[in-house]
MARKOLLUM-523760 format. One line per field, with one value per residue (C-alpha): chain; x, y, z; residue number from 1. Coordinates in steps of 0.2 Angstrom, whole numbers, plus 2048, in hexadecimal, padded with zeros to 3 digits. Layout:
<sites>
chain = (A  ...)
east = (X  ...)
north = (Y  ...)
up = (Z  ...)
n = (NUM  ...)
</sites>
This chain:
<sites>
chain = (A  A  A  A  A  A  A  A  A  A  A  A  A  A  A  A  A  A  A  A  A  A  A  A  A  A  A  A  A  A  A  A  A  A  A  A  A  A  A  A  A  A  A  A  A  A  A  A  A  A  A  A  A  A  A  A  A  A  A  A  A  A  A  A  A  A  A  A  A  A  A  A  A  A  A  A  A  A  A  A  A  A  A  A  A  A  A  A  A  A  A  A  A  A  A  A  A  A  A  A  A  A  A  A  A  A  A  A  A  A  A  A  A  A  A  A  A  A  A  A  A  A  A  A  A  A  A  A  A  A  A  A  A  A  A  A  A  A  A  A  A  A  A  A  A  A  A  A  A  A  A  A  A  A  A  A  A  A  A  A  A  A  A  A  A  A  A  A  A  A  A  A  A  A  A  A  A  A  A  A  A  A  A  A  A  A  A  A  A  A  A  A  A  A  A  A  A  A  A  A  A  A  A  A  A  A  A  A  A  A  A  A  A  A  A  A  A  A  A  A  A  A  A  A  A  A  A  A  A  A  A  A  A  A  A  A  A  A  A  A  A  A  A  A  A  A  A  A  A  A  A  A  A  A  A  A  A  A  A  A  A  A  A  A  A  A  A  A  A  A  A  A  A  A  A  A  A  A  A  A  A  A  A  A  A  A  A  A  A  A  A  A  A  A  A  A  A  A  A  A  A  A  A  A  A  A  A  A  A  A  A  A  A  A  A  A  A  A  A  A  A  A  A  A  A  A  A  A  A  A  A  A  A  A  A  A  A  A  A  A  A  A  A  A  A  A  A  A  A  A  A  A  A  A  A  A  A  A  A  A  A  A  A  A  A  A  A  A  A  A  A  A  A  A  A  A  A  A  A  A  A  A  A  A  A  A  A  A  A  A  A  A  A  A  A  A  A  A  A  A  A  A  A  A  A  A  A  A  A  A  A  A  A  A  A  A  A  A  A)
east = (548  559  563  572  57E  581  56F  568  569  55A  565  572  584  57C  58E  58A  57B  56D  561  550  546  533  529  518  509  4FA  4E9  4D8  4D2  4D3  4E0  4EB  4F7  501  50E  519  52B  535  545  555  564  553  54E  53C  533  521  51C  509  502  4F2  4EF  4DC  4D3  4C7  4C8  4D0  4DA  4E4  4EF  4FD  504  512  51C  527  532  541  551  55A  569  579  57C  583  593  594  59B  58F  597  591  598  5A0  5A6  5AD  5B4  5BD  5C4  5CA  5D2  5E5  5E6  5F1  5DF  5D1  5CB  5C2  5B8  5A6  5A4  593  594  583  57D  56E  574  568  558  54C  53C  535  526  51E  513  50D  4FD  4F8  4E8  4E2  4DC  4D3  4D3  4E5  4ED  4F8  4FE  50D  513  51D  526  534  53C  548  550  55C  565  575  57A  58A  597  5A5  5AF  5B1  5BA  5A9  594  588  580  572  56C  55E  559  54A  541  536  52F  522  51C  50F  50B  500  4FA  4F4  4F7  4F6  503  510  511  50A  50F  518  51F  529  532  539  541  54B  554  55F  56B  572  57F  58C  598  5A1  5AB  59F  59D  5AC  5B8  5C6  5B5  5B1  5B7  5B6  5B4  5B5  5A7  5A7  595  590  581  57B  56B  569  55A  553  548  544  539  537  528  524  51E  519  529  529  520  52B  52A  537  53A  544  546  550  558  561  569  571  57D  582  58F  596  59F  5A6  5B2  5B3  5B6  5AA  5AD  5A2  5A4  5A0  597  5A1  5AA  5B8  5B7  5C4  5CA  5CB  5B9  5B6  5AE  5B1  5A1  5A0  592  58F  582  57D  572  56F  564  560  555  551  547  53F  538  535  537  533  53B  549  547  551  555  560  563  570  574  57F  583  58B  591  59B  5A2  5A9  5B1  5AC  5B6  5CA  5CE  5DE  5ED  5F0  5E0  5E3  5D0  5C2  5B9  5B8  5AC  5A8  59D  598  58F  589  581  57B  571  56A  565  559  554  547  54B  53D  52C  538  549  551  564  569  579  57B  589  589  594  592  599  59B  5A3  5AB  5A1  5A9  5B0  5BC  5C1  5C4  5C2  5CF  5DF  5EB  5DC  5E0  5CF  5D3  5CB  5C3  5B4  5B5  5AC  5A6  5A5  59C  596  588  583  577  568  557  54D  53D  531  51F  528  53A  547  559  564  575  57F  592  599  5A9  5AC  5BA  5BB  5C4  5C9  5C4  5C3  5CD  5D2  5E6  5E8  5FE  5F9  5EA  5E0  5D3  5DD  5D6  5DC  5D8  5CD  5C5  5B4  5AD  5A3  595  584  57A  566  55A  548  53D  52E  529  515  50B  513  524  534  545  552  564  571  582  591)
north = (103  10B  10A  113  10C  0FB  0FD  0EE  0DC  0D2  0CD  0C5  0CE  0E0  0EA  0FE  0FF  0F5  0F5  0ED  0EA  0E9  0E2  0E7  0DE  0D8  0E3  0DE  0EB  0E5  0EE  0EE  0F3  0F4  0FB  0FB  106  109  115  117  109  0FE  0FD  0F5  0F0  0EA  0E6  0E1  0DE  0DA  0D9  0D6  0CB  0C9  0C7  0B8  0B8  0C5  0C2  0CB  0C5  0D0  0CE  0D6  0D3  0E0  0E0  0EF  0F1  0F5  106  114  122  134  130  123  114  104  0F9  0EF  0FD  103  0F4  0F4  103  0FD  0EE  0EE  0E7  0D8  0D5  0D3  0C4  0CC  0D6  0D0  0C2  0CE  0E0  0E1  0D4  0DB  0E2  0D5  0CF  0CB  0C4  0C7  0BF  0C3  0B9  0BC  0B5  0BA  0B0  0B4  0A4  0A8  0BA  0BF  0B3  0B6  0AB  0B1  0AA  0B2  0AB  0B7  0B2  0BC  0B3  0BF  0B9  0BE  0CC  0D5  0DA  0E4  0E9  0D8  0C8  0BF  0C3  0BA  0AD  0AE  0B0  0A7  0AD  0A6  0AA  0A1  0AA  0A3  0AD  0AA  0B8  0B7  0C5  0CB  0BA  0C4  0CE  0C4  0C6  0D4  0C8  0BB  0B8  0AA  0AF  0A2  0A4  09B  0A3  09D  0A3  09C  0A7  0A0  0AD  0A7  0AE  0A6  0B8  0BE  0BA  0AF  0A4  09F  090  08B  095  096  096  09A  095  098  096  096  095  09B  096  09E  0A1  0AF  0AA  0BB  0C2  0D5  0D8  0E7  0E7  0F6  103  0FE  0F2  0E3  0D6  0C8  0B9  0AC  0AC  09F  09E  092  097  08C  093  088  08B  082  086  07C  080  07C  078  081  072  063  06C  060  068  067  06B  073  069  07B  081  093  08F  080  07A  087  086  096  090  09D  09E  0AE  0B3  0C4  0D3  0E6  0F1  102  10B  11F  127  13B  143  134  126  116  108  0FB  0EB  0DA  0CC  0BA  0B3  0A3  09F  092  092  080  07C  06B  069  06E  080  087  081  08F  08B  088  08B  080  082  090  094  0A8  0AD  0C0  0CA  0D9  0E9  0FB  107  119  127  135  145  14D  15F  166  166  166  161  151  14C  13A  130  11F  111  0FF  0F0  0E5  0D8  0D0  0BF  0BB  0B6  0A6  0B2  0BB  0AB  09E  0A7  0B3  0AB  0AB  0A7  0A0  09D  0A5  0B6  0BD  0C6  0D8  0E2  0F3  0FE  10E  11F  129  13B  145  150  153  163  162  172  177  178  175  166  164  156  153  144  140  12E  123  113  107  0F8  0EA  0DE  0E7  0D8  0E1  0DB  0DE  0DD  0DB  0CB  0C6  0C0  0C8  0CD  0D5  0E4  0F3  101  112  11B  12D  139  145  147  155  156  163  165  174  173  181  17A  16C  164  16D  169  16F  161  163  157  155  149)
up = (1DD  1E1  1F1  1F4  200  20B  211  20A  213  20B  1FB  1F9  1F4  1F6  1F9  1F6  1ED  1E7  1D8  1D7  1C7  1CB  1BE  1BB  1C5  1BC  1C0  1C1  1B8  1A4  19B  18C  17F  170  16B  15B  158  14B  14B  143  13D  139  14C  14E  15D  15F  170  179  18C  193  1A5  1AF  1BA  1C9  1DB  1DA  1CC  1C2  1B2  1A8  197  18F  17F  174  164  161  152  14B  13E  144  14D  144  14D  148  138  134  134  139  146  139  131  143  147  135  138  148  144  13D  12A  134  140  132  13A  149  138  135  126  122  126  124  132  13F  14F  158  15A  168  16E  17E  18A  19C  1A5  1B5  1C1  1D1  1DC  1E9  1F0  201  20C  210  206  1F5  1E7  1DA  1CB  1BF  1AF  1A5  194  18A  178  170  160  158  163  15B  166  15B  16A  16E  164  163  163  16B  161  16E  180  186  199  1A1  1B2  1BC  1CC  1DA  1EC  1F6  205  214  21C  22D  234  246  252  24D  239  22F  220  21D  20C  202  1F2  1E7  1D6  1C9  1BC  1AE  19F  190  188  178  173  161  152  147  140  13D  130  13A  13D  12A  12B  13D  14C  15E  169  17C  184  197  1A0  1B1  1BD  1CC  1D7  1E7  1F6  204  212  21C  229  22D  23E  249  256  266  259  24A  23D  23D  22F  22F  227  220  20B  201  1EF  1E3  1D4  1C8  1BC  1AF  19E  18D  17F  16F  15C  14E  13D  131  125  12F  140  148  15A  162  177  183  18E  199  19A  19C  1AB  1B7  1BD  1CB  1DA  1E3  1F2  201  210  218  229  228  22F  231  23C  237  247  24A  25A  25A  24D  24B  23E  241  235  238  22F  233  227  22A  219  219  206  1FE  1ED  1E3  1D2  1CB  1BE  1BB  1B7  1B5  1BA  1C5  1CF  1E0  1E8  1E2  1F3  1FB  209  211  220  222  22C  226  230  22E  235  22F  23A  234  240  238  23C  236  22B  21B  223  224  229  228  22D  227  22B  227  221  213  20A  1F8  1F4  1E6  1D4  1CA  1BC  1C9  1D1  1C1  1B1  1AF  1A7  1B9  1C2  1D4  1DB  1EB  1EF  1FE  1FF  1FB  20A  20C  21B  216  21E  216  21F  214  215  20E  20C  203  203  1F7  1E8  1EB  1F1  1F4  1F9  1FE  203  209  207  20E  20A  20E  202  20A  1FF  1F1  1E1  1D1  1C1  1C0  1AF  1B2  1BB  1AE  1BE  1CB  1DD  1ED  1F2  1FD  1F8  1FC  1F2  1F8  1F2  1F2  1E8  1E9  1E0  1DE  1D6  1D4  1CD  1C2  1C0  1C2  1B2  1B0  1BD  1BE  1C4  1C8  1CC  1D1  1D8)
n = (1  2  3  4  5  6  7  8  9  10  11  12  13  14  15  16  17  18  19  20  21  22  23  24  25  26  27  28  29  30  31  32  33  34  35  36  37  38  39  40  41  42  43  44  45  46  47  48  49  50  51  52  53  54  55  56  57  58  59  60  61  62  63  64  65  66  67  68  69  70  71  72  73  74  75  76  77  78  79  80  81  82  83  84  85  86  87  88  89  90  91  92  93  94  95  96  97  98  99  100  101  102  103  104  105  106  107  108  109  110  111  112  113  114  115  116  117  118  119  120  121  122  123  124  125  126  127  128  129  130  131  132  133  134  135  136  137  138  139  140  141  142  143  144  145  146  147  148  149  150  151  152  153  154  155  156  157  158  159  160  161  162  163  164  165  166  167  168  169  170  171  172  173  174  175  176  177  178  179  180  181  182  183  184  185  186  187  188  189  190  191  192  193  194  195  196  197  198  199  200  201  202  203  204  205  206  207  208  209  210  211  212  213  214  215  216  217  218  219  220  221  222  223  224  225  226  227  228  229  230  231  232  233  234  235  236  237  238  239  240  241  242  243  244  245  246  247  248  249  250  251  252  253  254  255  256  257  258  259  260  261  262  263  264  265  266  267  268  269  270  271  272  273  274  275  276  277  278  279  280  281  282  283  284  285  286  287  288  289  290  291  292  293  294  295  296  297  298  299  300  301  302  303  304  305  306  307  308  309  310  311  312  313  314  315  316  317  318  319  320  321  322  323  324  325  326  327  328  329  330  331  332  333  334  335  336  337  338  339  340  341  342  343  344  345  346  347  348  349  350  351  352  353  354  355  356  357  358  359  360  361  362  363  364  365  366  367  368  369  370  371  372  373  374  375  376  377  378  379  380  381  382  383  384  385  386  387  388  389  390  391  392  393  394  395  396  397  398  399  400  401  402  403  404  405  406  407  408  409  410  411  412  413  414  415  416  417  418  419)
</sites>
């Protein structure tokens, strides 16, 4: 799911636009499959889901297992071979000890159960895992030994509970990442090499209720989230295994912690359509551990409010204007405040004030539309690579986007876009 714009405040950090991966939900009707690829640079794929279930209960299992060769350019050359072409005869370490290494591998697994324990009532748990091993990165000084990501997800909704909730829902979720970057495939790492290894979690909840407000729909509720972001540099030798740490980590220990009330209500009166949405975010961001010595911020704490609200006058049967404002707001991630090498660990939020006025016509066969933006970027977060450090300064984006379609059967359309 796509949304254009500051129009979003049920997550956390949404600053012009928002993208939502849905997963697929387990049926109660028995299904399957299996699937198995192959294609060029030695690519193969083999992958398998079954979902079913009952009234009560309904499962989903998914699985997959995936490597390729190295990627081949226009001339046929490897990434090895690319990147030997590209490296200086004075640079041969950042060249790969075997040209002919895998471009990656990875294995995949799904899990998912809904019950349905009484009338009304809902009960999720999910369970993601991705493990992908020795991914090359030949535009970079070092490849991934690995990154290991694992997600753990549990809801629970309750429905028609009266006049006063519609549904009432609770979304937890942890999630974690482990991800080494190393020369230990490169030449300057044959007899020891350097390895840079983050990791993080990030744990979550949303309590929020729907509820039938003056004709409209109104939900509110209340979200909360915890980042931890931490990082070690140390150099292994190939002989002995034995490491040696930095006593500078990539990344000091850094908590990201927020709390956030927020709602939105959607209501139609003749031919207008309202929505309007208002968020609080309270957030706080500490380093644990020493960074650099031009870190000045090891505690920072933001509070925003964000606000928007679109207008659309339905003209007609197959006519539509819209006019959208809102304010939004992102504070800054660990990289941008410690792990650039000036880092100062002091940065405000970045926040947006937008305008969006478009329109949307849509007729038997045929559809068009058109959008203008503005946006005003306060505190725009940039990398100023003179000063090798993150820095807030003042920006502007506009634009315009236009879309068509026409369908020229019942299986055959025309689509046209431009911005």
């Amino acid at each position: 799911t796509i949304l254009e714009g500051p129009y979003d405040v049920e997550h956390f950090g949404t600053l012009s636009g928002l993208i939502v991966a849905q997963t697929k939900k387990p049926t109660k009707e028995p299904a399957g499959e299996v699937n198995l690829g192959a294609g060029s640079y030695g690519y193969k794929k083999a992958s398998t889901s079954a979902s079913g279930g009952n009234d009560t209960v309904r499962v989903l299992l998914s699985a997959s297992t995936e490597e390729s060769d190295q990627y081949k350019d226009g001339e046929g050359r490897t990434l090895s071979e690319q990147l030997n072409a590209a490296a200086p005869a004075s640079n041969t370490g950042i060249r790969y000890q075997d040209p002919n290494r895998k471009a990656y591998e990875k294995k995949t697994f799904m899990g998912k159960v809904f019950i349905t324990p009484v009338e009304k009532q809902e009960l999720r748990l999910g369970y993601t895992l991705n493990r992908s091993d020795g991914v090359l990165y030949p535009s970079r000084m070092m490849d991934a030994d690995y990154d290991d990501s694992d997600i753990y997800t549990f809801g629970y909704s309750l429905y028609n509970l009266g006049t006063l909730s519609k549904e009432l829902s609770l979304e937890t979720y942890l999630s974690k990442v482990e991800h080494p970057m190393s020369t230990r495939y490169r030449n300057s790492g044959a007899t020891a090499y350097t390895t840079v290894k983050m990791f993080s979690d990030v744990e979550g909840a949303t309590l929020k209720n729907k509820m039938t407000l003056f004709g409209g729909e109104l939900v509110y509720g209340v979200d909360a989230s915890k980042r931890h972001w931490d990082g070690e540099r140390f150099v292994t030798t190939v002989a002995t295994g034995s490491k040696v740490y930095s006593d500078l980590p990539t990344m000091p220990d850094v908590d990201t912690i927020n709390k956030a009330l927020f709602a939105k209500y959607t209501t139609t009166m003749d031919r207008f359509n309202l929505q309007t949405g208002v968020r609080y975010d309270d957030t706080t961001i500490k380093a644990h551990r020493p960074a650099l010595a031009t870190v000045k911020g090891y505690d920072n704490a933001y509070e925003d409010l964000s606000a928007n609200m679109i207008v659309t006058y339905k003209a007609s049967d197959v006519l539509d204007y819209f006019v959208g404002v809102g304010k939004s707001s992102r504070v800054p991630d660990a990289r941008e405040l410690y792990n650039a090498n000036n880092s100062t660990g002091l940065l405000d939020a970045v926040t947006n004030y937008e305008t969006d006025v478009g329109f949307n016509a849509h007729y038997d066969h045929f559809g068009v539309k058109g959008k203008v933006f503005y946006s005003m970027l306060k505190d725009y977060i940039y990398y100023h690579s003179t000063a090798s450090k993150y820095v807030n300064v003042d920006a502007t984006l506009y634009g315009a986007s236009l879309e068509a379609y026409y369908d020229l059967s019942d299986t055959l359309s025309l689509n046209y876009g431009m911005s």
